[in-house]
N, C-alpha and C positions, 0 to 999 in steps of 0.2 A: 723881332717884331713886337716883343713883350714890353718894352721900353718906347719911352719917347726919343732917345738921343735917334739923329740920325747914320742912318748905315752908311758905312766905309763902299769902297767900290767893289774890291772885292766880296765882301761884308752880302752886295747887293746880287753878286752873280752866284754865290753859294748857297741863298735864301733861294732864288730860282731853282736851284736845279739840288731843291731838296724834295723830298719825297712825304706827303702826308705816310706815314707806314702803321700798320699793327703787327708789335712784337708778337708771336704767338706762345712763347716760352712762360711768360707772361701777362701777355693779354693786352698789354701795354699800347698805349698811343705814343712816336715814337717819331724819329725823322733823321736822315744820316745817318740811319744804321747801315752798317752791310753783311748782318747774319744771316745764316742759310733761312732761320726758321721767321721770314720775315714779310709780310704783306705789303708792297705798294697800294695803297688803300685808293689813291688818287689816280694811279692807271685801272685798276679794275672797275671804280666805278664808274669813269667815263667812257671807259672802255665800253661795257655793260648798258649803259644809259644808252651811246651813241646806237651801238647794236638794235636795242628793242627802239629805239626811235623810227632807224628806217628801214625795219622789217614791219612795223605797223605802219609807216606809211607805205610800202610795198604791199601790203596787204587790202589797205584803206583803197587803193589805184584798183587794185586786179579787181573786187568787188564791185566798184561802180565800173567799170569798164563796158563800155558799147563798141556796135559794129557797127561800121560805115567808118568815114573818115574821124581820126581822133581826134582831141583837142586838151589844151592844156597838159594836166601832169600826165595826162594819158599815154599821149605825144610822148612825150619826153622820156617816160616811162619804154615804152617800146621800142622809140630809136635806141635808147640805151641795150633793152635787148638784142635786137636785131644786129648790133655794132660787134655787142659782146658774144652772141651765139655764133656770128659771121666767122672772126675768131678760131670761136674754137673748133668750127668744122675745118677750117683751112690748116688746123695743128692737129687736131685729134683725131684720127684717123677709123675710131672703132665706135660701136653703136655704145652710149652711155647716156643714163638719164641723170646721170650726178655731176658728170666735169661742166656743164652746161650753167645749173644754176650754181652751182659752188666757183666757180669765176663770177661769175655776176657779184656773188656774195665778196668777195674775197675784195673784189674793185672795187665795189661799194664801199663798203667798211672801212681797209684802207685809207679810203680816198676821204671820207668823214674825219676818220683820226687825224690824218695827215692836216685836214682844213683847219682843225684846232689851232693849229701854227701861226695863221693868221689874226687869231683874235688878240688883242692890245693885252700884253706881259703881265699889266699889272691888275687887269679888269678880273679874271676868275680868281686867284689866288686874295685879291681883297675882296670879292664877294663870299668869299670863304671863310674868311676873320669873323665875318656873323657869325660863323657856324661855330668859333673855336678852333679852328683850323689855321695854326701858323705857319704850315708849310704846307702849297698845294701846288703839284706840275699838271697844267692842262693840255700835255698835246701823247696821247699814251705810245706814238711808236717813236717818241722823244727813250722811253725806257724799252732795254737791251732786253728787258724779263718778259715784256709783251712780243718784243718779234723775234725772240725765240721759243715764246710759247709756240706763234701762228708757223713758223718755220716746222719744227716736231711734228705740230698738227699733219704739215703736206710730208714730212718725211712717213709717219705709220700711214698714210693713205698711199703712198711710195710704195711700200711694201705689200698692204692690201691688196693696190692694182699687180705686183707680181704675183703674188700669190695665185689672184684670179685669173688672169690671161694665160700662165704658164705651169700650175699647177707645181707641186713638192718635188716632182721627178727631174721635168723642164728645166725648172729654178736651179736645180741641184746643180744639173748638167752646166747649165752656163755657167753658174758661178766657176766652177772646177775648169772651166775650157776656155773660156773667154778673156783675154784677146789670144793667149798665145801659147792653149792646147794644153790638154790635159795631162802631160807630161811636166809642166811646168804651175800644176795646179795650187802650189803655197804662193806663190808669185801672183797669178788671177787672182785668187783671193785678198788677197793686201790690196791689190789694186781695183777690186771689189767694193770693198770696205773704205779703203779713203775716197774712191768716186762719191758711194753714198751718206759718207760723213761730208762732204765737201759741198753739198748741194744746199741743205738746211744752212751749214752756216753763212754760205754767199748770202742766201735769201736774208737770212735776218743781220748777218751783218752791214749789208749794203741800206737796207731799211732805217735800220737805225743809223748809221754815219749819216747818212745824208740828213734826216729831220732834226737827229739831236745837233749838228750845226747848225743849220737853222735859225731852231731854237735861240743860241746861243748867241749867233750876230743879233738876232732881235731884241737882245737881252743886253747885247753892248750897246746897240744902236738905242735903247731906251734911260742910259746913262750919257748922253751927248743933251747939249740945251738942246729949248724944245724947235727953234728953227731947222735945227738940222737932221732932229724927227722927224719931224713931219717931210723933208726931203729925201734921207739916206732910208728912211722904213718907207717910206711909197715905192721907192726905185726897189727894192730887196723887196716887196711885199710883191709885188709883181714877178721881178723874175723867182716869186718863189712858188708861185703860182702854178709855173710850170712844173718846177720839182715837186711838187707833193702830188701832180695828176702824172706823171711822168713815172715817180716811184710806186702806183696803187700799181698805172698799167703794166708796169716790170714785174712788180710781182704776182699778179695775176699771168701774165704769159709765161714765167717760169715756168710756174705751178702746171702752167696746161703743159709744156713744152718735156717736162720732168714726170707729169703722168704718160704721156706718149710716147718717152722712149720707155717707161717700165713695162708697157704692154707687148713695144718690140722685141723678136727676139734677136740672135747672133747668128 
């Protein structure tokens, strides 16, 4: 991007799906690395922005909110509630005052990140060149490093909710007995252990396969003349529509679906 000549094809789809990064080793501004010690600068602070955007506007809604019939974001604000609480009382089975607003969050957020996907390839990444910035990905669950943060996040909440519902003794017992008796207790355990390593990685890897392709076709499709733009990304832009509200609500029912069995016991 430092030069004037034009970029090869590939040239153009490497530049996309480069990473604004800060080395930490170093301190370094950075892109194409793949060292442990290494910040995606561009998913956290979209990530970050989107977050406090629509927690202030979630905030901005519940504060003027009136009684009687609602209207505008009020509206909308509520049914959204009422959709997402409906939910999780039909999966969640136990009194909590967290699984409630923590799906809301989860579908929300997602579903913001995910929206990123839609906006034209080249539009933030050169709004960014103002800033310096020769490499920037604007869709954050496009990066494997975001949805398996949020994946970790529901796995220790995984584990919290056992802890809480069944207590150190409980927990103990099932793990050692469950499915097939405590005679056979290194065997339960193995299969313990890959259930709950198996859960996080579906979550985030399903997340991210689905966006970071995406991504991608939009990223081919903006290497085609501009007729065929404007045709193959409106057709893609639509059925993509579905996938990125499709992928919030997956993961959100997971997560509800994954804290309700940790409450169940055997």
């Amino acid at each position: 991007m430092s030069s004037n000549a034009p970029l090869t094809s590939a040239e153009y789809v490497q530049h996309h799906l480069s990473h604004l990064q800060l080395n930490l080793s170093n301190m370094s501004i950075t892109s194409g690395n793949t060292d442990f010690w290494v910040l995606n600068l561009d998913t956290m602070g979209v990530s970050i922005v989107i977050g406090i955007l629509f927690l202030f506007f979630f905030r901005f809604v519940a504060a003027r909110a009136t009684s009687g019939v609602p209207r505008g974001p009020q509206n909308f604000m509520e049914m959204l509630l009422e959709f997402v609480q409906g939910l999780v009382d039909e999966t969640f089975h136990y009194p909590s005052k967290l699984v409630g607003p923590l799906a809301l969050t989860i579908f929300t957020w997602v579903f913001l990140m995910n929206f990123m996907d839609l906006l034209p390839v080249d539009l933030v990444p050169k709004l960014m060149t103002y800033t310096g910035a020769e490499h920037f990905r604007a869709v954050p669950t496009a990066d494997v490093n975001l949805t398996f943060g949020l994946s970790i996040s529901v796995f220790f909440l995984l584990i919290f909710f056992n802890f809480k519902a069944k207590g150190v003794k409980k927990l103990g017992k099932e793990i050692l007995s469950a499915p097939f008796g405590p005679k056979l207790f290194p065997l339960n355990i193995a299969f313990r252990a890959l259930e709950e390593c198996v859960k996080p990685l579906s979550l985030s890897l399903r997340l991210f396969g689905n966006l970071f392709a995406g991504e991608l076709i939009f990223i081919l499709i903006a290497l085609l003349p501009w007729y065929a733009q404007w045709m193959l990304g409106g057709v893609w832009a639509i059925f993509h529509i579905l996938i990125i509200v499709l992928q919030a609500f997956i993961f959100m029912m997971l997560t509800i679906v994954y804290l309700s069995m940790a409450t169940e016991t055997h």
